[in-house]
Structure formats: C-alpha cells, structure tokens
MILUMKOL-761026 format. One record per residue (C-alpha): residue number from 1; residue in three letters; z, y, x. Coordinates in pm, whole numbers, plus 50000, padded with zeros to 5 digits. Example, Ala and Ser with C-alpha at 12.3 -4.5 7.8 and 13.67 -1.06 7.14 Angstrom:
BEGIN
+-----+-----+-------+-------+-------+
:   i :  aa :     z :     y :     x :
+-----+-----+-------+-------+-------+
:   1 : ala : 50780 : 49550 : 51230 :
:   2 : ser : 50714 : 49894 : 51367 :
+-----+-----+-------+-------+-------+
//
This chain:
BEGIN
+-----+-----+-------+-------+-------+
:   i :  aa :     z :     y :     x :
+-----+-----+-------+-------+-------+
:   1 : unk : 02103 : 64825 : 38761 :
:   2 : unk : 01903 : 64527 : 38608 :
:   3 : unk : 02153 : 64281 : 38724 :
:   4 : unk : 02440 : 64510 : 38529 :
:   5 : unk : 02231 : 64529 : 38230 :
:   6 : unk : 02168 : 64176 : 38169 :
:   7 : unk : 02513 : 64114 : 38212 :
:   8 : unk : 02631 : 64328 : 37993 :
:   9 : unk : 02326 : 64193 : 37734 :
:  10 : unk : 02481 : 63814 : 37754 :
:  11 : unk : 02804 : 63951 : 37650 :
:  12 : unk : 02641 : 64140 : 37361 :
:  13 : unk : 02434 : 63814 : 37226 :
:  14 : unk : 02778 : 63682 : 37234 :
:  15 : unk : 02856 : 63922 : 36971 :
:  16 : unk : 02535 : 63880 : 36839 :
:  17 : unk : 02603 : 63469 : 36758 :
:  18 : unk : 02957 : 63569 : 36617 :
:  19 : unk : 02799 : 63833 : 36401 :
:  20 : unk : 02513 : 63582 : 36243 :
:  21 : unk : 02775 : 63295 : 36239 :
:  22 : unk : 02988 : 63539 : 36026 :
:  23 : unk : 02653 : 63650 : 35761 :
:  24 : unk : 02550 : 63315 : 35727 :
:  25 : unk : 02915 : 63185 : 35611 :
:  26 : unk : 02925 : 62945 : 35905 :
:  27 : unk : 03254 : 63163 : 36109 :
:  28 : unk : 03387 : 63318 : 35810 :
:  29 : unk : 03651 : 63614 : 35856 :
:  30 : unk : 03915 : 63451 : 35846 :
:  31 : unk : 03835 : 63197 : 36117 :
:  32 : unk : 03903 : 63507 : 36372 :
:  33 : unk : 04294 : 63465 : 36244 :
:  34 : unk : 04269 : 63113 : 36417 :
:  35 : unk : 04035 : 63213 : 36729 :
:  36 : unk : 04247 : 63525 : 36796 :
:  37 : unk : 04536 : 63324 : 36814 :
:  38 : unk : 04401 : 63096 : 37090 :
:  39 : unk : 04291 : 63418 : 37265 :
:  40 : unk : 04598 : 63535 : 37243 :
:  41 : unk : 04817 : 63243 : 37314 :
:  42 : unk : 04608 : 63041 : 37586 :
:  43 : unk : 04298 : 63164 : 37727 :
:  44 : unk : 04377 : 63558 : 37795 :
:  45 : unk : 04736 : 63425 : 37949 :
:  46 : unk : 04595 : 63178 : 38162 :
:  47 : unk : 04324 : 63431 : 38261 :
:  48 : unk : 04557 : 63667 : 38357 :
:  49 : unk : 04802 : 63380 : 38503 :
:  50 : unk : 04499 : 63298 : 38753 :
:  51 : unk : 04357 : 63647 : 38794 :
:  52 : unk : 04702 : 63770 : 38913 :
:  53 : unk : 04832 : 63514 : 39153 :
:  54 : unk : 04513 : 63437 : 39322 :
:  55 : unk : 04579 : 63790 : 39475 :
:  56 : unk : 04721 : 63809 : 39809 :
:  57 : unk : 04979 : 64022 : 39862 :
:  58 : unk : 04888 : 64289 : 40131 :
:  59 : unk : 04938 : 64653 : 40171 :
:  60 : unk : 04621 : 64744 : 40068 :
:  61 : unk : 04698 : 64549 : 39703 :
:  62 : unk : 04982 : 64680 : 39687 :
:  63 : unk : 04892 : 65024 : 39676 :
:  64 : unk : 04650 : 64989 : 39467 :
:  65 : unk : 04861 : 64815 : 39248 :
:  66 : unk : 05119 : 65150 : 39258 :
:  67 : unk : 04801 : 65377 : 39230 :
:  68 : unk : 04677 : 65195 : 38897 :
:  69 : unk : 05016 : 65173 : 38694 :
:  70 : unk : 05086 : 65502 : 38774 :
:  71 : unk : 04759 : 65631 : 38686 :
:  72 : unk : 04805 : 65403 : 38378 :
:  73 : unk : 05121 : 65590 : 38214 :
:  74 : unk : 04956 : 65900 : 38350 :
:  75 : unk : 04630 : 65814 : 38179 :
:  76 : unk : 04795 : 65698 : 37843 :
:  77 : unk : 04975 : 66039 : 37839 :
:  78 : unk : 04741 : 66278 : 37887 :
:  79 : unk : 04558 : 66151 : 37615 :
:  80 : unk : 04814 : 66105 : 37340 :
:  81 : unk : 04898 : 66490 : 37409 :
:  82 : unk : 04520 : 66559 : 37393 :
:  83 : unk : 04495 : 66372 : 37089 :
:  84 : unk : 04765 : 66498 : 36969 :
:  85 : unk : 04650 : 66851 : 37017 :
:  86 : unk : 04288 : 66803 : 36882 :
:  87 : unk : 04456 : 66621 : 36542 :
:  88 : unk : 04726 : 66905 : 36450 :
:  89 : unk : 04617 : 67174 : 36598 :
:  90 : unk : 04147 : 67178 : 36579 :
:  91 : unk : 04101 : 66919 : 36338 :
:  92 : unk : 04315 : 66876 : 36020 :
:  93 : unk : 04329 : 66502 : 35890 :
:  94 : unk : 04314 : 66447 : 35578 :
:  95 : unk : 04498 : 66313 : 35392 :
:  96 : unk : 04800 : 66431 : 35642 :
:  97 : unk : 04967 : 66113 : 35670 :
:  98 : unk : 04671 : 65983 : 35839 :
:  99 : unk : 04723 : 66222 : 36149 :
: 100 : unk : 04980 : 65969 : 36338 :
: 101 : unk : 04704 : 65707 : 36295 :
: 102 : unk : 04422 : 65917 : 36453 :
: 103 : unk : 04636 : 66038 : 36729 :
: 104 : unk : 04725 : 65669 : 36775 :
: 105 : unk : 04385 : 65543 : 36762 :
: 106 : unk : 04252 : 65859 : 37011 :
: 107 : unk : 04454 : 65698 : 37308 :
: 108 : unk : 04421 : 65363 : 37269 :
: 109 : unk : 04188 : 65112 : 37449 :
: 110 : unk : 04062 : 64785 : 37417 :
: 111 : unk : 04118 : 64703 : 37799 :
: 112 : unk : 04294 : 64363 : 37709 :
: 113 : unk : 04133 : 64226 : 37459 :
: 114 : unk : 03743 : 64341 : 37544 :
: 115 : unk : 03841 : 64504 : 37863 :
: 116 : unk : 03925 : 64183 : 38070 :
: 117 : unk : 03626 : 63997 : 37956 :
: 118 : unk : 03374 : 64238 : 38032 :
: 119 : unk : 03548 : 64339 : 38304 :
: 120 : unk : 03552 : 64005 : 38442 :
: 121 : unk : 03160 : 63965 : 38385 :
: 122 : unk : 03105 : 64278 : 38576 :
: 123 : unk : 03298 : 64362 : 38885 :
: 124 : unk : 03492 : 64178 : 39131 :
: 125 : unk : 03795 : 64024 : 39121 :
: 126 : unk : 03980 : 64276 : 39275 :
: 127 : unk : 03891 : 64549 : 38970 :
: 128 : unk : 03977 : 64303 : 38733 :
: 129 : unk : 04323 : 64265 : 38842 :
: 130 : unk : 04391 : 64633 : 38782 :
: 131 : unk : 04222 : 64638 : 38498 :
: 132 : unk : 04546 : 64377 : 38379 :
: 133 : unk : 04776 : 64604 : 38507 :
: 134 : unk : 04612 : 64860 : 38266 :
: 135 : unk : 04598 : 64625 : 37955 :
: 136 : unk : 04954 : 64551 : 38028 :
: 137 : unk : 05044 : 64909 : 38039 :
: 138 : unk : 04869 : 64957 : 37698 :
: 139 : unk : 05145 : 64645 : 37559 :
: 140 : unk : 05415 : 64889 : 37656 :
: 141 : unk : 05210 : 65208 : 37497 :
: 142 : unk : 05119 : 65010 : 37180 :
: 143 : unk : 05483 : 64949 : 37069 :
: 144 : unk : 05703 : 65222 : 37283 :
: 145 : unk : 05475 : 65531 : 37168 :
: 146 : unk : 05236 : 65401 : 36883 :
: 147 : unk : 05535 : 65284 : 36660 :
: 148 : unk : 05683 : 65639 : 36611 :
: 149 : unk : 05346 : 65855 : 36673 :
: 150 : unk : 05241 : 65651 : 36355 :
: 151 : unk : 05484 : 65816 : 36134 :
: 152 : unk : 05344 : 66151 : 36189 :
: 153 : unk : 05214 : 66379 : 35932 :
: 154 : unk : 05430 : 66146 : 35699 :
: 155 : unk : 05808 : 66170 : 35553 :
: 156 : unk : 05970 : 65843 : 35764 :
: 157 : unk : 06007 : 65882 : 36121 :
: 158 : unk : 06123 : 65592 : 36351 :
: 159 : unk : 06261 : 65617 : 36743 :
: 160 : unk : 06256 : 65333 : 36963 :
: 161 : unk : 06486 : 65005 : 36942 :
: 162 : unk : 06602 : 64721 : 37117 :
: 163 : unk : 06375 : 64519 : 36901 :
: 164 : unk : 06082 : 64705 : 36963 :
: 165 : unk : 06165 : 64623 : 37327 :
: 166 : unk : 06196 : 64239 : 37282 :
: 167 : unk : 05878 : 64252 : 37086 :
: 168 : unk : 05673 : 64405 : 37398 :
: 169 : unk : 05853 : 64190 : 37655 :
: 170 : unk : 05751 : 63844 : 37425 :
: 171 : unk : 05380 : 63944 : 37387 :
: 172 : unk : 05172 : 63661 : 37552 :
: 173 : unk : 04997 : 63908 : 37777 :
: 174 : unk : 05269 : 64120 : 37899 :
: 175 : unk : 05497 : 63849 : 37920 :
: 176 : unk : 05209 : 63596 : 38170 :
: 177 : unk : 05182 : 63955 : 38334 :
: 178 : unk : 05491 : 63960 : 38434 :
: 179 : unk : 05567 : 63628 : 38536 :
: 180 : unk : 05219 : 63618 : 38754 :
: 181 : unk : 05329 : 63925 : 38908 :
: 182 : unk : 05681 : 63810 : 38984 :
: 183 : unk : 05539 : 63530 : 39195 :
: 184 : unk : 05283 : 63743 : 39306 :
: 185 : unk : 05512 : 63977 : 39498 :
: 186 : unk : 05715 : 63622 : 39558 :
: 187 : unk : 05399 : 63493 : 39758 :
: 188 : unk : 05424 : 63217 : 39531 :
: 189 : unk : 05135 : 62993 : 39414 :
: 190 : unk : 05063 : 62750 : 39175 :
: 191 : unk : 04921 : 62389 : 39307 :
: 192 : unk : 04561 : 62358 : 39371 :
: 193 : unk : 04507 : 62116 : 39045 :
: 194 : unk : 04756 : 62330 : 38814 :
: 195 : unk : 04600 : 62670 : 38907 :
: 196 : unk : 04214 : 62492 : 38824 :
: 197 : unk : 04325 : 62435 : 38465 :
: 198 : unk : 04480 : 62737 : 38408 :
: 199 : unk : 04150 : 62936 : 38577 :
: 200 : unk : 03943 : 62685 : 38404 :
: 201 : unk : 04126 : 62770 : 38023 :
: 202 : unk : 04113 : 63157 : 38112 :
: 203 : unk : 03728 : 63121 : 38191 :
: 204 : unk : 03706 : 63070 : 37809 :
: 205 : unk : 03850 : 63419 : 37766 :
: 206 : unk : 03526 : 63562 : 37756 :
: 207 : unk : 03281 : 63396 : 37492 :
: 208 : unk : 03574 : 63355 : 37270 :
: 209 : unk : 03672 : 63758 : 37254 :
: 210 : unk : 03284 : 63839 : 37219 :
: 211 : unk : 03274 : 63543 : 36931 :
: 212 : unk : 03572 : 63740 : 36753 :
: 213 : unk : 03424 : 64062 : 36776 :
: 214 : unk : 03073 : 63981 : 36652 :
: 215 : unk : 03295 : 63823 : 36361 :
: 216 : unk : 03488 : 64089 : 36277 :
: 217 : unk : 03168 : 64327 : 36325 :
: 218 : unk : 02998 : 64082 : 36042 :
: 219 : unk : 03297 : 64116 : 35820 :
: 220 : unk : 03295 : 64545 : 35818 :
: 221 : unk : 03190 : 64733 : 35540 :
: 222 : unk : 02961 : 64972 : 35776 :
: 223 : unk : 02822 : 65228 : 35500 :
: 224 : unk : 03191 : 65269 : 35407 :
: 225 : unk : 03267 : 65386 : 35727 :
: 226 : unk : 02996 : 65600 : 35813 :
: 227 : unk : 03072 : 65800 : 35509 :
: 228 : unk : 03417 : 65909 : 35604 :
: 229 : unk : 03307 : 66180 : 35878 :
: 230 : unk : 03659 : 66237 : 36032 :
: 231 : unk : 03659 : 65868 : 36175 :
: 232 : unk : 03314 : 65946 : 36258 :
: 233 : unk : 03400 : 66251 : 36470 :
: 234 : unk : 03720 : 66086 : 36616 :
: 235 : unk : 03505 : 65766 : 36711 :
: 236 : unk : 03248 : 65996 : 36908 :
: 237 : unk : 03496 : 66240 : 37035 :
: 238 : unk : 03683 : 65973 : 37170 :
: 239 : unk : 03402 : 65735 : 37292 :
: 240 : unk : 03218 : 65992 : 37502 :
: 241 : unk : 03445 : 66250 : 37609 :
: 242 : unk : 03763 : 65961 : 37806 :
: 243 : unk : 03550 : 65834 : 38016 :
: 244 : unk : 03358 : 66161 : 38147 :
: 245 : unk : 03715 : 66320 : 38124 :
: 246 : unk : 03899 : 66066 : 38301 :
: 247 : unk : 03591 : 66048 : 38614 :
: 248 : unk : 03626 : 66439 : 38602 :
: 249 : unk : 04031 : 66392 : 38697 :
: 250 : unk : 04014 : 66091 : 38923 :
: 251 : unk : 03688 : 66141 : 39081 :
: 252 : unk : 03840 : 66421 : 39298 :
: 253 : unk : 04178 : 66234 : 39379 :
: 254 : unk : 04244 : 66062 : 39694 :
: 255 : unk : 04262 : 65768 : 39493 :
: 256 : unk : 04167 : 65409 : 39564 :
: 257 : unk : 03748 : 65359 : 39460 :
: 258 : unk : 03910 : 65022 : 39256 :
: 259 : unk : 04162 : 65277 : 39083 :
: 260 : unk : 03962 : 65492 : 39012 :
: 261 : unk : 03672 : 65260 : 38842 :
: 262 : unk : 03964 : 65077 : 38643 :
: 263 : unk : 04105 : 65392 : 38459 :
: 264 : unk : 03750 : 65512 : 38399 :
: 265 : unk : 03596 : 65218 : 38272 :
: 266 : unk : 03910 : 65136 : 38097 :
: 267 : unk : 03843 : 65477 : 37925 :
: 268 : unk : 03526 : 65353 : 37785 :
: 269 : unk : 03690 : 65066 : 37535 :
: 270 : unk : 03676 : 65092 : 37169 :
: 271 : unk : 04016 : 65151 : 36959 :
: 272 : unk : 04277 : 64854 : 37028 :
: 273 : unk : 04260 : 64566 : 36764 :
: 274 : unk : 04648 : 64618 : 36764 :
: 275 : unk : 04669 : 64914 : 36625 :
: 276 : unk : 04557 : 64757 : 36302 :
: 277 : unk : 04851 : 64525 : 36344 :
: 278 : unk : 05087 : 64774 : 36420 :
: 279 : unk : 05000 : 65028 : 36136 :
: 280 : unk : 05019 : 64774 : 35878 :
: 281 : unk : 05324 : 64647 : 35963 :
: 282 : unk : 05488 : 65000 : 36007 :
: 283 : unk : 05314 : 65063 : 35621 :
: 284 : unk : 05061 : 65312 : 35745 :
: 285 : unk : 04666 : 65316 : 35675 :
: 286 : unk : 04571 : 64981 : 35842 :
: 287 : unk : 04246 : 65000 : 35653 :
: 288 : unk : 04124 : 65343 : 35867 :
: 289 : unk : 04242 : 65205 : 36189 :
: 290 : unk : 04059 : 64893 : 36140 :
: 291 : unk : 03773 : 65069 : 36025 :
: 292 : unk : 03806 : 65287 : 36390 :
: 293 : unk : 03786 : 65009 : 36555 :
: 294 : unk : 03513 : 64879 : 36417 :
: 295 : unk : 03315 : 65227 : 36456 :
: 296 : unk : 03411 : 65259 : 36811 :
: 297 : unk : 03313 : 64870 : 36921 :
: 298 : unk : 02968 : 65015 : 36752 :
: 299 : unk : 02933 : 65275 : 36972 :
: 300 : unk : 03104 : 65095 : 37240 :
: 301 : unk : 02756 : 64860 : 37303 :
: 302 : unk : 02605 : 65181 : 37419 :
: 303 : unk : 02846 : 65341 : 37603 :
: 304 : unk : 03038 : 65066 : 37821 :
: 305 : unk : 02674 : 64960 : 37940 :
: 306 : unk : 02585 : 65293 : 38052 :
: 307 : unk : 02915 : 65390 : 38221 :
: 308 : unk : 02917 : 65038 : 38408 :
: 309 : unk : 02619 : 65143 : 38560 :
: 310 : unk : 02692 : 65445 : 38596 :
: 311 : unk : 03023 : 65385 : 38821 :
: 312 : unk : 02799 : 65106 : 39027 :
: 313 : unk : 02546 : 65328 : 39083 :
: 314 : unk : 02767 : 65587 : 39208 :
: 315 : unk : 03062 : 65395 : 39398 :
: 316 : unk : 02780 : 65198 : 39550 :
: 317 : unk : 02931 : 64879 : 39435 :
+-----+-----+-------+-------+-------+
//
C-alpha cells in the first residue's frame, strides 16, 4: 500500500510542477499545444512501439490479448448505452444539444493519454500492454461512435465515412499500435540498440503527460465549473460508479486477473482530452467537454489512487 501511494504521489507532484509552472507564467497554456504534440508524435509511440514488441508471443499473451479487446468493445458499449440511458431518459441536459456531448464524455477514458503513464508507474509490464490495447480501442471509439453520438439532441446528424476511417488508422497511437502488433504476432524484433532509443524516448512518456496536465489544470477556470451542477453530477456519476461497475461485471468472469485489472482501472480515467478535439471540430460545445475533463482529472487524483490500491490489495499483486 505505501509503495502504491508514493507512486502514485510522484506522478501527482508532476502535476503539481506543471500546475505552478503554468500560475507563475513560466509554462504558459499554450506551451501544452507544443508538449502535446511531442506526446503525441514521439514519446507515447515509441512507448507503445517498445511496450508492445518486447512481448513474447505465447498462448498465454495471446489470450489475454483476445480477452482484453474484446472486453474493450464490450466495455466501451455498455457504457455509451448506459450513458446514453442516464442522459435521455433520468437526467435531462440542458441545453439539449449538449446531451451527445455528455453521453460522449460518460464513456470515454483517458487510458492513452494518462492511462499508459500511470499505468506504467504502477503495475507490470504485462498490464501495461493491455492497457494499450484498451487506449487503442478508445482511437477506434473516439472517431467511429463519438463523431455521430455528438450530434445528438441537435438538428445535424452524421454516419460514419471513409474519412473518418483514414483519420483513426493515421493517429500516431493506433497507427505504432498496429505496426508493433503486426511484428508482434510476426515474432519480429527490433535490434538491441534501435529498440534502447525507442524504450529510452517512450520513458519520457510519463513526466511529459503529468507536465501537460498540471498545465492545463493551471489554465481552468475552476469556480466556473463547479457552478454548472450537471457536469458536476456527470463527473461524479461517472468517476465513481465505472470502476465499481466494471469490478462488479468482471470480477465474477473467468477472465484473466491482467484483464480484468486493465478494464477496471482503465474505468477509473478522467474524460479523454480528445473529446475536446473532436467536439470542436464537429461544431459542438468544446468548452463543456473541456471543462469535463478538467473536473474529472480533479476527482481523478482521488480516485485512481484508491482503486490502484484497491485492485493490488485484492489481486494480491
């Protein structure tokens, strides 16, 4: 317990320098634009270039790796119908175009962009394979479901296209994801000095994603936010209830202990920086979905140390 805790608190002062660079002017907002970029472009693909193919292929992986991508769609599914439910049918959103938004922001999860770090920092390398397999699956769900669910409640509607497609395949992650597990199944390898650059670039991953979100944490208008009380219900809802929901339907499956962890601490991730991105370039309210995110990386510093332990303490890890 002590050793997951002070983990999990040198991660958090992480944060904590990115927030106080941000105040004091020295990392203003807009240097996350630049810092994302390399997060996005080199360390988290090299990361997940390493993480992947440093795997040997066995029958054990490979059932797990079956196990977690089904569980993935699964996962994703169950909780965009959930979310669905709770935002058309208990809660009313107001105003009613916003309802696509909050059903979008309900199922999404941070797994890639916070997910791998702290995953990384925290369990073995084993777990943080699947827990790539699940960020990759939330590329897919980010453009293949968010795209039309953000449209509803409003007068435009839009399906699924072949650019949509393109646009998931060419993502950094998804696309190193792919690739790494292509020569994964291939039994192919990188050579000793190659494969120590890319590990060494991905090792970045970590302080760099913290840095960001400590930035963009700095950079929130917080007693906006806590005065609009449906993203305060949605970011609690949401925050506590996946992960106790998701242990409740795994825990009893004769599932994989590594599964299982993955999609429940995968549960426990604030609202996916890219649905910002995606609702602002499909002309929705960017502004609420940015402010989720920021609400629910809040409340995440409570609740992803306290499920971590949680799932050692009970899987004995």
């Amino acid at each position: 317990m002590i050793i997951v805790i002070e983990k999990i608190m040198s991660i958090f002062m992480i944060i904590a320098v990115g927030f106080l660079a941000n105040r004091i002017g020295f990392l203003p907002k807009e240097a996350s634009r630049y810092m994302s970029n390399i997060l996005m472009y080199i360390t988290s693909p090299c990361l997940i270039l390493a993480s992947i193919t440093a795997k040997e292929l066995n029958p054990q992986t490979m059932h797990a790796t079956i196990e977690l991508l089904i569980g993935s769609v699964l996962w994703f599914a169950i909780f965009t119908l959930m979310g669905y439910f709770l935002f058309t049918k208990v809660i009313k959103v107001k105003p009613l175009t916003d309802t696509g938004v909050f059903i979008y922001m309900f199922a999404s999860v941070s797994n890639g962009f916070m997910g791998i770090p702290v995953t990384m920092a925290l369990f073995d390398d084993h777990i943080l394979y699947l827990m790539i397999l699940h960020s990759t699956v939330l590329s897919v769900y980010l453009y293949a479901v968010g795209i039309p669910f953000v449209h509803i409640g409003t007068p435009r509607s839009k399906g699924l296209s072949k650019e949509t497609f393109f646009t998931i395949i060419k993502m950094p992650g998804t696309f190193c994801a792919v690739i790494a597990i292509i020569m994964f199944m291939a039994g192919i390898q990188f050579p000793a000095l190659v494969f120590k650059s890319i590990d060494m670039i991905g090792q970045a991953t970590i302080p760099i994603s913290m840095l960001i979100v400590g930035i963009q944490l700095g950079g929130s208008n917080i007693r906006r936010i806590i005065k609009n009380h449906q993203l305060i219900l949605l970011s609690v809802i949401k925050m506590f209830s996946l992960p106790v929901l998701t242990f409740l339907i795994v825990n009893w499956l004769p599932l994989d202990v590594s599964t299982k962890i993955t999609l429940i601490f995968g549960g426990a991730f604030p609202i996916a920086v890219g649905t910002v991105a995606i609702s602002e370039a499909e002309g929705e309210n960017a502004l609420v979905a940015a402010e989720g995110t920021t609400l629910t990386t809040l409340i995440s510093l409570v609740v992803l140390p306290v499920t971590a332990a949680l799932l050692i303490g009970y899987y004995g890890l």
